[in-house]
N, C-alpha and C positions, 0 to 999 in steps of 0.2 A: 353769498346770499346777503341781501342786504333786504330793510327792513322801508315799507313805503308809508305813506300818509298820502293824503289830497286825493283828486280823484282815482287815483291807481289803488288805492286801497279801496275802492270799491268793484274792482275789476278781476275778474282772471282768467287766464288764457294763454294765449300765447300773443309774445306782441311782436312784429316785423319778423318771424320765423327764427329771432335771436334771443330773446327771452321770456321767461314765463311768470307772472306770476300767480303764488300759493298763501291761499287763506287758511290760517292755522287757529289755534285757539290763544294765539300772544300774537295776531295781526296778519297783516299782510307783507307776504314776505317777495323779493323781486329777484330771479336767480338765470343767470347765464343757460341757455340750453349749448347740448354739446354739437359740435361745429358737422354740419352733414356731410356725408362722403359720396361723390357722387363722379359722372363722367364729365371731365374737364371741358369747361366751357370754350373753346378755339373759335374765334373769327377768320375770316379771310385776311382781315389786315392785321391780326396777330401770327397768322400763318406767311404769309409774306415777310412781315419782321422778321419771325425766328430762322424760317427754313431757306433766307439767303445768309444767315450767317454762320452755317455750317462750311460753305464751299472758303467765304472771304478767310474765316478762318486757319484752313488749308491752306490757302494761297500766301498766308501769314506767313507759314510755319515754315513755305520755301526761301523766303527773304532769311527767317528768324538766323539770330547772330550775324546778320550781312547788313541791317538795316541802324545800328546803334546809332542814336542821335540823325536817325534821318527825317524828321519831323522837326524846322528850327521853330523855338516858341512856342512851343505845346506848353499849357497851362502845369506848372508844378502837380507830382502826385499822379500825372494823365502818364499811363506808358505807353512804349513804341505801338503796342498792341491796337490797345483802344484809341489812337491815333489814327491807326490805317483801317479798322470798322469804321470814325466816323465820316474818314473823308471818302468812305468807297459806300456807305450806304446808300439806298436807293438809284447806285447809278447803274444801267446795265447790269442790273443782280445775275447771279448764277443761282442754280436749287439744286442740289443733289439730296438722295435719298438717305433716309439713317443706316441702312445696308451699306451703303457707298460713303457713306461719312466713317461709320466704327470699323469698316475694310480699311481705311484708310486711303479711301480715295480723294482724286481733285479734279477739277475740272479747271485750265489755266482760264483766267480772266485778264479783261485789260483795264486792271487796277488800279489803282494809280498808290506806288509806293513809297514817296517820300515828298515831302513839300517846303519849301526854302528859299531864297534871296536872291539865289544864284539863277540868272539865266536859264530857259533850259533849255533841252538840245533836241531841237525838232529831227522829225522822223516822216520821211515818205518810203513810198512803195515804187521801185523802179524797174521794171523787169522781173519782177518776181523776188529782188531782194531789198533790203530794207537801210536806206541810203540817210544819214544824218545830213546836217546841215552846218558842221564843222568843216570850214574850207582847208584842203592843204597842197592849193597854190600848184605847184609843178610837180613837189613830190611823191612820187609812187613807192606806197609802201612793199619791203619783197625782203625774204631771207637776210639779207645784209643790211635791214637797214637797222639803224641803232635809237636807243629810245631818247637820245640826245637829237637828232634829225627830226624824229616826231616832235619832239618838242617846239623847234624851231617853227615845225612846218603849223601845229598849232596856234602857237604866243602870235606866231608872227603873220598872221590870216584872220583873227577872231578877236573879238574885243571883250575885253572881260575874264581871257586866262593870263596865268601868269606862272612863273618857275614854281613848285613847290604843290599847284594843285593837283588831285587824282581824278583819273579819265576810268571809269568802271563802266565791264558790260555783265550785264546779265541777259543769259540764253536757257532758254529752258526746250524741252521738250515732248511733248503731250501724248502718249500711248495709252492702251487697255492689254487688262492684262485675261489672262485665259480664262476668267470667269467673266470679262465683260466690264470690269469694275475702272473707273478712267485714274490712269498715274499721269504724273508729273516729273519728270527727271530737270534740276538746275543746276545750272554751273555759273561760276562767275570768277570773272579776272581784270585785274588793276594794273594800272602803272602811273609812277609818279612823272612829273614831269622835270625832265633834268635839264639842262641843257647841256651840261659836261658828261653823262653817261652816254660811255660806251659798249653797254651794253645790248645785244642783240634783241630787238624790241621780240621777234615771235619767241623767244626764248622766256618772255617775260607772262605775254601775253598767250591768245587763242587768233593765228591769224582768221580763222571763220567770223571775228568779229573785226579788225584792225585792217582791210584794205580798203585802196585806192580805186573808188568810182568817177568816170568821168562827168562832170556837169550833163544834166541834159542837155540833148541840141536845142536850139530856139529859146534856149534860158538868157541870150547874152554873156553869159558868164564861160570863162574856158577854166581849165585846170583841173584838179580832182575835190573832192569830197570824202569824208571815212565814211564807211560803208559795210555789207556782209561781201564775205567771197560767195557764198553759197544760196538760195533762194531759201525761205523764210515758210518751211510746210509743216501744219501741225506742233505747234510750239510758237514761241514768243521769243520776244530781243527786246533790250533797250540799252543805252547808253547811259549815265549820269555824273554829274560835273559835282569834285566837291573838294573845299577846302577847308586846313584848318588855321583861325589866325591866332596870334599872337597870345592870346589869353587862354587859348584851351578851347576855345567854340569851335563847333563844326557849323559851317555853312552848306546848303548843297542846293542844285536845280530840281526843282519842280516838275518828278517824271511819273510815267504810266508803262506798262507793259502795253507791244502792238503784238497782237495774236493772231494769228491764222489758224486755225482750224475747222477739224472737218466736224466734230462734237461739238463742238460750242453752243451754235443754233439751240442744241436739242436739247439743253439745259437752259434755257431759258423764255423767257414770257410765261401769259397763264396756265397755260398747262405744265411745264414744267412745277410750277410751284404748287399745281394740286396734286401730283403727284409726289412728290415733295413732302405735303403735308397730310398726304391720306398714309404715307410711311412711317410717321409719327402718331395716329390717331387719327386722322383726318380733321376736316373743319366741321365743326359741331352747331355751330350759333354762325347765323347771316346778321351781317352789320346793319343794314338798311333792310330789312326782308319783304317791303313793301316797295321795293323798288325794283323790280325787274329786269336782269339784262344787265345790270351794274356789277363790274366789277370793282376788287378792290385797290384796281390802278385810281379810279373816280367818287370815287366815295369822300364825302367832308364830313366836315364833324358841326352837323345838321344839330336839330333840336327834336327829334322825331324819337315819339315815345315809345315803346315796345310790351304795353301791359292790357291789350286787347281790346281796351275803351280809350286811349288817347291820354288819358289823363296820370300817366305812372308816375310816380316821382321816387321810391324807391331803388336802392343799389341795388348791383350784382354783385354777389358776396361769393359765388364758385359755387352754389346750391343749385339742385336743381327747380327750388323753389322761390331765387335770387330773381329781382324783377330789373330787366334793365333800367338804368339812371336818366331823368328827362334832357342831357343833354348831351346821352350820344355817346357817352366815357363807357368802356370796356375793362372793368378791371373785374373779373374773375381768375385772371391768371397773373395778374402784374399787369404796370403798365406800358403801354409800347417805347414810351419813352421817347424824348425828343432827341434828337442827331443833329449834330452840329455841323454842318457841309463847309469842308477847308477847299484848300484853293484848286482848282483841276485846270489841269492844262489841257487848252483847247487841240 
């Protein structure tokens, strides 16, 4: 409590719903009121922030320990984590429900998992399986072949590999489990590139992810391609290129997860995300409420006042007495925060 002079000591009341002041008989005195507890203020565009970052999360924690140093250049202090929120925010969000989040559920997304220097290694859809664009020439990979022949068949078709770099796939795949709630199953398998190993490459690897697809016809192109054995249903694949050089750095290619699923759809767009967010509490405060129809894929950050006469200029402070801000800022719950969009491979 602090003690006033000038016009405030002529005053008492309550001032901006945050302090009061009290006339005593040694003056006027100016004192904090205590902070209101009320029902959490939630927008659509703060429902949208939070309730896609339950699933990306998830989808985190399938990489987690597989992804170390797979962000090259992220700002010191930035970890793997909060690397792959910023370059997956707002893209094709996923929402799943806090039920399906604290179940520990996931919904696979096509996220993009690591971002780097290296080339990366494109991916189509061929027949139902999911066909890279690492050429390997005439050879056909099979039981006997060794991961010194894959190498050859690599180095010596592509520009930009070399002895010593690692060829990883990661395969997951997308099930529910007997209450409905969507799992996640990954795997993942490496090999180095040798050119002297003798070793038996499926011995190494998963041939489900390590055969020999023939070029399409009318490509011009003959030979094979790496590829899947098996078609690509419910779950996700990708390949990723990465080396380390001489100093200790990891380089690697700029990949994303390709997803087929039959869930996916249904966790995303607006509705996914109101439902989403009414499993949290729902959305409590419309951003724009004078605008009709607008969701908050379209909503800017206008100058449109929210205090009944046009004229508010007042915060939101998390009260139910909190006036929104004249230029549009939402911070009764924190603020959304800006995201920094890294590089995505088209």
């Amino acid at each position: 409590m602090a003690r006033t002079n000038g016009f405030l000591s002529q005053s008492s009341g309550k001032l901006d719903g945050q302090f009061q002041t009290r006339q005593t008989d040694h003056g006027t005195f100016l004192a904090r009121l205590p902070r209101q507890t009320g029902k959490a203020r939630r927008s659509e565009k703060q429902a949208n922030t939070r309730c896609q970052m339950a699933n990306a999360a998830a989808n985190y924690t399938l990489y987690n320990e597989k992804l170390k140093e797979a962000f090259e250049g992220k700002n010191p202090g930035v970890s793997d984590f909060n690397a792959f929120i910023q370059v997956n925010y707002g893209k094709n969000p996923v929402y799943i429900t806090k039920q399906e989040s604290q179940s520990g559920g996931c919904v696979l997304g096509n996220y993009q998992y690591s971002c780097g220097s290296l080339p990366s290694i494109g991916t189509a859809m061929q027949g139902g399986k999911l066909v890279s664009n690492l050429k390997l020439g005439s050879v056909q990979l099979s039981a006997s072949t060794t991961v010194g022949e894959l190498t050859q068949a690599v180095i010596g078709n592509n520009a930009g590999w070399k002895a010593g770099d690692q060829l990883t796939l990661f395969y997951a795949e997308q099930w529910q489990d007997t209450e409905g709630v969507p799992r996640v199953t990954m795997d993942s398998w490496k090999v180095i590139l040798d050119t002297g190993d003798d070793t038996l490459l499926w011995s190494v690897v998963n041939p489900i992810g390590f055969a020999s697809i023939p070029v399409s016809e009318g490509s011009g192109q003959g030979g094979y391609v790496l590829g899947m054995s098996v078609a690509l249903e419910n779950g996700g694949a990708s390949w990723i290129h990465s080396r380390q050089k001489s100093d200790g750095a990891t380089q690697v290619s700029t990949q994303r997860m390709k997803v087929v699923s039959d869930i996916l759809s249904d966790y995303q767009g607006y509705d996914a995300m109101i439902a989403s967010a009414q499993s949290y509490g729902g959305i409590t405060q419309k951003d724009v409420y004078l605008n009709p129809g607008v969701s908050f894929g379209d909503l800017s950050s206008g100058t449109g006042n929210d205090n009944g006469n046009g004229n508010g200029n007042g915060n939101d402070n998390g009260n139910d007495n909190g006036n929104d801000n004249g230029n549009g800022n939402d911070n009764g719950n924190g603020n959304d925060g800006s995201i920094i969009d890294g590089t995505d491979e088209g």
